[in-house]
C-alpha positions in Angstrom: -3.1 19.2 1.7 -2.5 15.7 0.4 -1.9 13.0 3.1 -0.4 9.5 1.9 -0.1 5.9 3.4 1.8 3.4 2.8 1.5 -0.2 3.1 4.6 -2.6 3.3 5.7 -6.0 4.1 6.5 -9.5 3.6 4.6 -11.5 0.8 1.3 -12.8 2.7 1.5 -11.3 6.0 -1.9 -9.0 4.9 -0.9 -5.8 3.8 -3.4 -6.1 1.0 -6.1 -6.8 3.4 -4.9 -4.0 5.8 -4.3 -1.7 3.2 -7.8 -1.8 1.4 -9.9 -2.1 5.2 -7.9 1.1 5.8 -8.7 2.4 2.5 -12.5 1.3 3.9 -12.3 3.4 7.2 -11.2 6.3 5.6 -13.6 6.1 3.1 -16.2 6.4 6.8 -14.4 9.1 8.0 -14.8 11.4 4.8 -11.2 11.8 4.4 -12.0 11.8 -0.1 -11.3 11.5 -2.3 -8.6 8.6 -2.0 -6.5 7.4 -4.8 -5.1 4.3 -4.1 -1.7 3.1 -5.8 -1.4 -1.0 -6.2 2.9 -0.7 -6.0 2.8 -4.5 -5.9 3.8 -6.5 -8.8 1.6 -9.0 -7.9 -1.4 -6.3 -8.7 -4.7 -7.9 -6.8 -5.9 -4.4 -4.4 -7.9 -4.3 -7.1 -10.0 -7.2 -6.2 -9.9 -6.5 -2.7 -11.4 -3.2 -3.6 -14.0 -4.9 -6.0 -12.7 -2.7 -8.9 -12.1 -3.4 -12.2 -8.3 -3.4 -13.0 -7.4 -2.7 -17.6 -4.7 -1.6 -17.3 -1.4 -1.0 -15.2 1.9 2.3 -15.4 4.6 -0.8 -15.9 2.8 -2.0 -19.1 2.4 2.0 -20.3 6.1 2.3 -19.6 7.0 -0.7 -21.7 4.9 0.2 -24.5 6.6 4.0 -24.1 9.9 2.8 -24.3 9.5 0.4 -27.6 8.2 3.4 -29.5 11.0 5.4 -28.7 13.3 2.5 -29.7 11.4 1.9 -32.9 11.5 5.8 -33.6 7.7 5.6 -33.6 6.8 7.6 -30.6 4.8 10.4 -31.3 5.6 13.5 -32.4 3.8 16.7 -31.8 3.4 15.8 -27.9 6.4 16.1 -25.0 7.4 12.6 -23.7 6.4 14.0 -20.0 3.1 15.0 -21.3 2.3 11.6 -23.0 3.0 9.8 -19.5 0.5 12.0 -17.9 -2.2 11.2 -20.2 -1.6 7.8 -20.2 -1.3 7.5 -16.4 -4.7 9.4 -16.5 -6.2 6.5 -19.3 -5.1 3.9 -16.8 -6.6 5.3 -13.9 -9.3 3.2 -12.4 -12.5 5.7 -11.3 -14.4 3.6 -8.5 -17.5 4.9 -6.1 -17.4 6.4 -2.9 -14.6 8.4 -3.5 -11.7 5.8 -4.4 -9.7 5.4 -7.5 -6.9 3.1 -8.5 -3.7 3.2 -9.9 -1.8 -0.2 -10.3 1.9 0.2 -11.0 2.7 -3.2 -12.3 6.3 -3.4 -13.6 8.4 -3.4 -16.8 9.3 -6.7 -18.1 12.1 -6.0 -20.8 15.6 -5.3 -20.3 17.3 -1.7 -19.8 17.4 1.5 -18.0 14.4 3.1 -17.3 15.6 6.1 -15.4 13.8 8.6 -17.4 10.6 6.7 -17.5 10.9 6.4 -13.9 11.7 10.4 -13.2 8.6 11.1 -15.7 6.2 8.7 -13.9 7.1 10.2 -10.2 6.0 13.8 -11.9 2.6 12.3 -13.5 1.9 10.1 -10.2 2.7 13.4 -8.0 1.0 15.6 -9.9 -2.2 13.2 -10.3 -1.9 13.0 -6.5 -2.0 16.2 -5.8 -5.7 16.4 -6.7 -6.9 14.1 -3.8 -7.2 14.4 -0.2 -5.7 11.2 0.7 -3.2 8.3 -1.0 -3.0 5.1 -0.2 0.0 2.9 -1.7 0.3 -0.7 -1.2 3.7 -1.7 -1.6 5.9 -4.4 -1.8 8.6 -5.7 0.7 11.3 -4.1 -1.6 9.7 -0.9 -1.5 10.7 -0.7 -5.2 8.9 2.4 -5.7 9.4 4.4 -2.8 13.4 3.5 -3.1 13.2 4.9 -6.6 11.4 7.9 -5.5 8.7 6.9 -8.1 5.7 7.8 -5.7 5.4 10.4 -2.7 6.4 11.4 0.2 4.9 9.1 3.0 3.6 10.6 6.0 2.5 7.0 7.4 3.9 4.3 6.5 2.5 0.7 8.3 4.5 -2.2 7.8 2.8 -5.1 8.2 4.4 -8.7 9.4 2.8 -11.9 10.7 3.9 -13.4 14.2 6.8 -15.6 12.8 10.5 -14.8 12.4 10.6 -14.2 9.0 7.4 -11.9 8.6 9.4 -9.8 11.6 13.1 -10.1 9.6 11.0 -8.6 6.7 10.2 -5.9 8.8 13.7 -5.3 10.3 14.7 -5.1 6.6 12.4 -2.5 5.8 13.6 -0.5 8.8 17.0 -0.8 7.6 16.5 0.3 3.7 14.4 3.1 4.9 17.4 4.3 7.1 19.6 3.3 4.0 17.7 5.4 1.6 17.1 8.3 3.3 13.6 8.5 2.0 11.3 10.7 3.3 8.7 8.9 5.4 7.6 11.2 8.3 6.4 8.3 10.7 6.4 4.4 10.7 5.2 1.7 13.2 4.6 -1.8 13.1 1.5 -3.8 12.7 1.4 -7.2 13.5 -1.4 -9.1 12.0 -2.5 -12.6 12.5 -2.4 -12.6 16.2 -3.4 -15.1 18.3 -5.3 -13.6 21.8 -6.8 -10.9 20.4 -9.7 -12.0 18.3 -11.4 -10.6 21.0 -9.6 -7.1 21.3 -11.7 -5.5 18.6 -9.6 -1.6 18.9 -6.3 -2.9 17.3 -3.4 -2.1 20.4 -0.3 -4.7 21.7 -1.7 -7.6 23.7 1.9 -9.3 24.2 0.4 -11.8 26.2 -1.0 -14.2 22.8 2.7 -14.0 21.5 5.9 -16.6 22.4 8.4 -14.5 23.8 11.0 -14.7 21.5 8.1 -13.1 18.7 6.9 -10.3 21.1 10.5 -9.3 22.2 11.9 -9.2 18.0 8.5 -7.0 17.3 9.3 -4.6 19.9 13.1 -4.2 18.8 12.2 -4.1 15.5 13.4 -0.2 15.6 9.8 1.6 14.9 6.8 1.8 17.4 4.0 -1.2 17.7 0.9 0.4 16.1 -1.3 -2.3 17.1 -1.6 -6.4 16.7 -4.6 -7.0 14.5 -6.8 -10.5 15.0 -6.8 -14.1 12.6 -10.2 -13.4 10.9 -11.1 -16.5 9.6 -13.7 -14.4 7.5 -10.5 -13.5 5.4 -10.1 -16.4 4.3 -13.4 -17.4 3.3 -14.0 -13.8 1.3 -10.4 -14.8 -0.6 -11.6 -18.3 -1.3 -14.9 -16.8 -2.8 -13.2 -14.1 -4.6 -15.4 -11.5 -2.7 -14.3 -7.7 -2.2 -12.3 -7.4 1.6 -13.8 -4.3 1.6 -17.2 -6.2 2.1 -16.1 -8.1 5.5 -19.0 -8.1 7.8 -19.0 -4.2 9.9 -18.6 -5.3 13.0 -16.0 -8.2 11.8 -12.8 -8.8 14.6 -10.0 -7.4 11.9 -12.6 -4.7 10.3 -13.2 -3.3 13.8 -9.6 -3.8 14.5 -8.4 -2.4 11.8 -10.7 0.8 12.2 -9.7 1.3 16.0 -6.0 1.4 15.0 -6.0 3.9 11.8 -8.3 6.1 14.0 -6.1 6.0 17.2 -2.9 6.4 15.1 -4.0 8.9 12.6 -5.9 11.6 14.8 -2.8 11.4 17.6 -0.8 12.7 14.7 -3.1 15.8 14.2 
């Protein structure tokens, strides 16, 4: 059976990083193959993953959608069935296990309801045929809210120690009450910590945090996962343009990172 993470939060909190490190230390427990989803507009797990990125769904969607305005779409071939193969073109196939799927988005004007209903059926169905998913998201949860991926058994929402990383998170909480979508468990990670460089397995250390931050992440209305270190080796990979998924083995947020999806994923099993 298909299990799937999510990764959500605030515009540079880390969710990227967290999501492909994660993607990383599943990839060492032999939980593949993975298929991971880029849901983020801004479309760069790719280069944290050190794959190759040609194409994304948003721009098949668009092209779709001015056939079928023009009257040129294909004939001979379902509409459904054409998303399918053309989700399958613009699937990335990586080593060890890990393939990517970017979603983009659509840049024109109108409703693209039906696009959206076909391209939850392709993506699920595509799914379906790996042991794990992995979707990086963004703060809006676009595609969750618009039931255009899975079902989420994990979803890790990822915030910074500041205010508005943490209101981000609150946010989330709230539209996933809203929704009503169907995410099975959530907890916070909070990333960028100071005081636990030295931690190395991931859980709350309150005491590196003001007050005011530690007492908003605990109220935030979903457990604390863990508080992950400031690498400054993140940096420096970013500046290079070098894969995250490269960060030295026994790195502070590699090690981190590891300790937490392990502790949080096998307590669930």
């Amino acid at each position: 059976m298909t299990q799937t993470l999510a990764v959500v939060g605030k515009g540079g909190t880390g969710k990227t990083t967290f999501a492909a490190l994660a993607i990383r230390r599943l990839v060492e427990r032999g939980e593949t193959p993975i298929l991971a989803i880029d849901a983020d507009p801004s479309a760069n797990l790719n280069l944290a993953l050190g794959m190759p990125l040609h194409q994304t769904v948003g721009q098949i969607r668009e092209e779709t959608q001015e056939q079928v305005s023009a009257g040129t779409f294909r004939r001979g071939i379902s509409k459904p069935d054409w998303f399918e193969y053309q989700v399958l073109d613009c699937l990335e196939e990586g080593e060890g296990g890990v393939d990517l799927l970017a979603m983009g988005r659509p840049e024109g004007p109108g409703c693209y309801c039906a696009a959206n209903h076909m391209l939850r059926h392709a993506i699920d169905s595509l799914g379906n045929a790996y042991r794990t998913v992995v979707i990086d998201n963004e703060a809006g949860m676009e595609h969750i809210s618009r039931q255009t991926t899975r079902d989420v058994d994990w979803l890790f929402i990822i915030s910074d120690p500041t205010v508005r990383g943490l209101d981000a998170a609150e946010h989330i909480v709230e539209l996933i009450d809203a929704l009503g979508t169907r995410i099975a468990r959530a907890g916070l990670v909070m990333n960028r910590c100071p005081g636990v460089a030295g931690n190395g397995n991931g859980e709350p250390r309150w005491d590196g945090l003001p007050e005011l931050l530690a007492e908003r992440a605990r109220h935030v209305g979903v457990p604390v996962l863990g508080m992950l270190p400031d690498d400054p080796d993140v940096g420096a990979w970013d500046a290079l343009g070098k894969p995250l998924i490269t960060l030295p083995q026994d790195g502070a947020i590699n090690g981190a990172v590891a300790a937490l999806l392990d502790r949080t994923l096998d307590q669930t099993r």
